[in-house]
C-alpha positions as semicolon CSV with decimal commas, in nm:
position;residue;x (nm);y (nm);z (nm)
1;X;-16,900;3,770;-2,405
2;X;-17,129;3,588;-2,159
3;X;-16,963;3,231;-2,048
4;X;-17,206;2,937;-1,916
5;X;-17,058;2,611;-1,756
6;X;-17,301;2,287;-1,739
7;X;-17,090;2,146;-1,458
8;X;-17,181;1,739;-1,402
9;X;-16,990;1,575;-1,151
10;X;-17,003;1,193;-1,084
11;X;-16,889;0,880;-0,855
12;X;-17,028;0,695;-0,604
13;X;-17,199;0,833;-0,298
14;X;-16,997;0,917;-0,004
15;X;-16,722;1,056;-0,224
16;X;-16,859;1,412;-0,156
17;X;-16,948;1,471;-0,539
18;X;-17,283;1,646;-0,390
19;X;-17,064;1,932;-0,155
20;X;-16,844;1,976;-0,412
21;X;-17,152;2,075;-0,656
22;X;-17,258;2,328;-0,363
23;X;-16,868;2,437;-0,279
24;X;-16,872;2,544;-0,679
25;X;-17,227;2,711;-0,678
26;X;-17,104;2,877;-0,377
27;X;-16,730;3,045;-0,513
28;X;-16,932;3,127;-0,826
29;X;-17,240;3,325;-0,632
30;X;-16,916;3,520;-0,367
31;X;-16,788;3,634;-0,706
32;X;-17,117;3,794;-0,863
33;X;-17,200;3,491;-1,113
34;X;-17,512;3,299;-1,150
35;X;-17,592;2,972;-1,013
36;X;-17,789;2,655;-0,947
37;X;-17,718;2,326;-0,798
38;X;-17,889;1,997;-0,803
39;X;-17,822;1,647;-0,731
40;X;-17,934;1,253;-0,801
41;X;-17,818;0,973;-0,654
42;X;-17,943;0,592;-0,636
43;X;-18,166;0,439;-0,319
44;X;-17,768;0,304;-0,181
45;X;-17,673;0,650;-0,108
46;X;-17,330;0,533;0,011
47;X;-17,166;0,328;-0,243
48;X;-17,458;0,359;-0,518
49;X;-17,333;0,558;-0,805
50;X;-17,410;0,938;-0,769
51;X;-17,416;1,254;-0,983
52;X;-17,447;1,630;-0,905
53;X;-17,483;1,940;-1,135
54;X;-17,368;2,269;-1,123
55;X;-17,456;2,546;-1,372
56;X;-17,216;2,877;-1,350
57;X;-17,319;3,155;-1,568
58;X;-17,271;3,510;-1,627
59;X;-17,642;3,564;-1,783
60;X;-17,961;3,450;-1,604
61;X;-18,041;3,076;-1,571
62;X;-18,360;3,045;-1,730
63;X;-18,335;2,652;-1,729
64;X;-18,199;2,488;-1,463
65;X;-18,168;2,122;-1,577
66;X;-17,861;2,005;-1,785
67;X;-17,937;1,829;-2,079
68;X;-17,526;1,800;-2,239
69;X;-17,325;1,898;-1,993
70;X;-16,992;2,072;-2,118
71;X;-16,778;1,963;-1,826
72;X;-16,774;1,615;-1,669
73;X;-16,583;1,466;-1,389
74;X;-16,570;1,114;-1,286
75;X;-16,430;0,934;-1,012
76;X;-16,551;0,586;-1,086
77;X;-16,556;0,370;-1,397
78;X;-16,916;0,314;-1,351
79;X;-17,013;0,680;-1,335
80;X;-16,742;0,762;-1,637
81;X;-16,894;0,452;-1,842
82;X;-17,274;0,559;-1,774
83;X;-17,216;0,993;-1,833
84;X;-16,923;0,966;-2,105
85;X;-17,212;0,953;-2,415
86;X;-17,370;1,269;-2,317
87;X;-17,183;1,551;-2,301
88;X;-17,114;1,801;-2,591
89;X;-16,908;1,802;-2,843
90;X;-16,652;2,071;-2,689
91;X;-16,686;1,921;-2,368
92;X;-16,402;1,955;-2,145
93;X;-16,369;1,571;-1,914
94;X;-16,136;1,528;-1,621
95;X;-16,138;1,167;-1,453
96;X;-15,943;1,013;-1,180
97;X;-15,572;0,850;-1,366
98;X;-15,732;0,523;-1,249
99;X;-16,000;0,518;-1,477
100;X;-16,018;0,394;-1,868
101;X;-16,089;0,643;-2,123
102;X;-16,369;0,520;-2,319
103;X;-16,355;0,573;-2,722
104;X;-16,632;0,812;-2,700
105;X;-16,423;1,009;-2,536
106;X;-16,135;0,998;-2,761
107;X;-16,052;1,331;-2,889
108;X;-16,193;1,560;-2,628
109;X;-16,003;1,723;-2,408
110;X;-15,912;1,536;-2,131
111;X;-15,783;1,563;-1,794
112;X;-15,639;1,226;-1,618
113;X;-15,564;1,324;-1,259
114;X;-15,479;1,122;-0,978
115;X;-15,757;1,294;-0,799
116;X;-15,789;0,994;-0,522
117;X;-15,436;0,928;-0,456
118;X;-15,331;1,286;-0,411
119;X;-15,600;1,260;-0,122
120;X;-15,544;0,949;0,030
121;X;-15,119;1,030;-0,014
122;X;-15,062;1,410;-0,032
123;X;-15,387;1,550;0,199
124;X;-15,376;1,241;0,416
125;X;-15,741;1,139;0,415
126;X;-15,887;0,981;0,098
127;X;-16,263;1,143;0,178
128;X;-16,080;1,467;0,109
129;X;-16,120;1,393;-0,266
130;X;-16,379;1,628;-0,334
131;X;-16,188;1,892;-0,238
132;X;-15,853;1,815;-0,463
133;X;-16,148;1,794;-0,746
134;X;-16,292;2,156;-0,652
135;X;-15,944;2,251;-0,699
136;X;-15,825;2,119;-1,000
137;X;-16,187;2,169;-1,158
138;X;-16,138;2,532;-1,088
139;X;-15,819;2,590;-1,201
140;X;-15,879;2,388;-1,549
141;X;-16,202;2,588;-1,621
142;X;-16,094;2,901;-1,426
143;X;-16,459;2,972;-1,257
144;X;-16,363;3,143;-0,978
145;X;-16,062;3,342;-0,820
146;X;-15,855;3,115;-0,557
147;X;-15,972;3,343;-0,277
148;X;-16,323;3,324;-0,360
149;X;-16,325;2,901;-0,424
150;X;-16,154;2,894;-0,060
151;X;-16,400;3,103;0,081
152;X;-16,708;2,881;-0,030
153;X;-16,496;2,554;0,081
154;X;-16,410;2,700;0,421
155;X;-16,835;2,786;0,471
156;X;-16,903;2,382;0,358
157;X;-16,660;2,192;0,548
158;X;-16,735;2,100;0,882
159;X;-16,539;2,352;1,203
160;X;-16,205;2,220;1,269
161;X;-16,130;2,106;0,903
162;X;-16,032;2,396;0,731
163;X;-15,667;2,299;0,765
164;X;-15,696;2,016;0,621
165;X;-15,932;2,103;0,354
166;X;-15,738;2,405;0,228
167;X;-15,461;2,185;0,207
168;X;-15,695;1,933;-0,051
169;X;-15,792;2,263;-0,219
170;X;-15,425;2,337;-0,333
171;X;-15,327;2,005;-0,414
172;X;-15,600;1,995;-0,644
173;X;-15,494;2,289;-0,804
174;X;-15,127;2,210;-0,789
175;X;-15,257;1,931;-1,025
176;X;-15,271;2,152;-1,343
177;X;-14,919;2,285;-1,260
């Protein structure tokens, strides 16, 4: 059975919602899967709201634009109020605990992690919250193996972080524990 994930990923720009599109794209083309990347953000860049798309799948990607998305993660209340009514109807949405649910929403499955904190208080360094959402994103939907979503984080971060970042990695997945 062939498995496609329409991967959208939104906050506001400098939260590194972009490298975490490529970190995913990345773990899922080291483990022999298909994938494409793309990204739109607003004429702020940093601070404007921001979203990114991933598609993972196991079958060619004929299309490369996602129209209903089947995953969604938000990290502000502006990009969770503005993607929430488009996603489909088994979509799977994981948002930072300091967001409000809308009632669109209600009934999906949900995942209400304190993405940001575990940053800021756990890793140390709140712009590390891209990586705690790589993390818990890909041990919800279970993309990649561990070894190969390290691998693609360790080839995006800049020299000298890997420490730090494979710490973020973990705590994100420790998350879902």
């Amino acid at each position: 059975m062939s498995r496609r994930l329409d991967l959208r990923l939104s906050g506001s720009g400098g939260q590194g919602v972009i490298l975490a599109t490529i970190i995913l794209a990345e773990a899922a083309l080291l483990a022999g899967k298909k994938a494409v990347q793309s990204q739109a953000y607003g004429p702020e860049a940093r601070g404007g709201m921001c979203k990114a798309e991933t598609i993972v799948s196991d079958d060619p990607i004929w299309f490369t634009k996602i129209q209903t998305p089947n995953f969604l993660l938000a990290l502000t209340q502006q990009a969770l109020d503005n993607f929430a009514g488009n996603v489909s109807d088994d979509a799977v949405i994981m948002i930072d605990s300091s967001l409000t649910l809308p009632k669109c929403l209600e009934g999906k499955k949900v995942y209400s992690l304190p993405i940001l904190d575990t940053a800021a208080e756990k890793v140390g360094r709140a712009m590390t919250a891209n990586i705690v959402a790589v993390g818990a994103i890909n041990k919800a939907l279970n993309i990649v193996s561990h070894e190969d979503i390290l691998k693609a984080v360790h080839m995006h971060v800049p020299k000298g972080t890997e420490e730090l970042n494979t710490k973020a990695l973990l705590a994100g997945e420790a998350l879902l524990d």
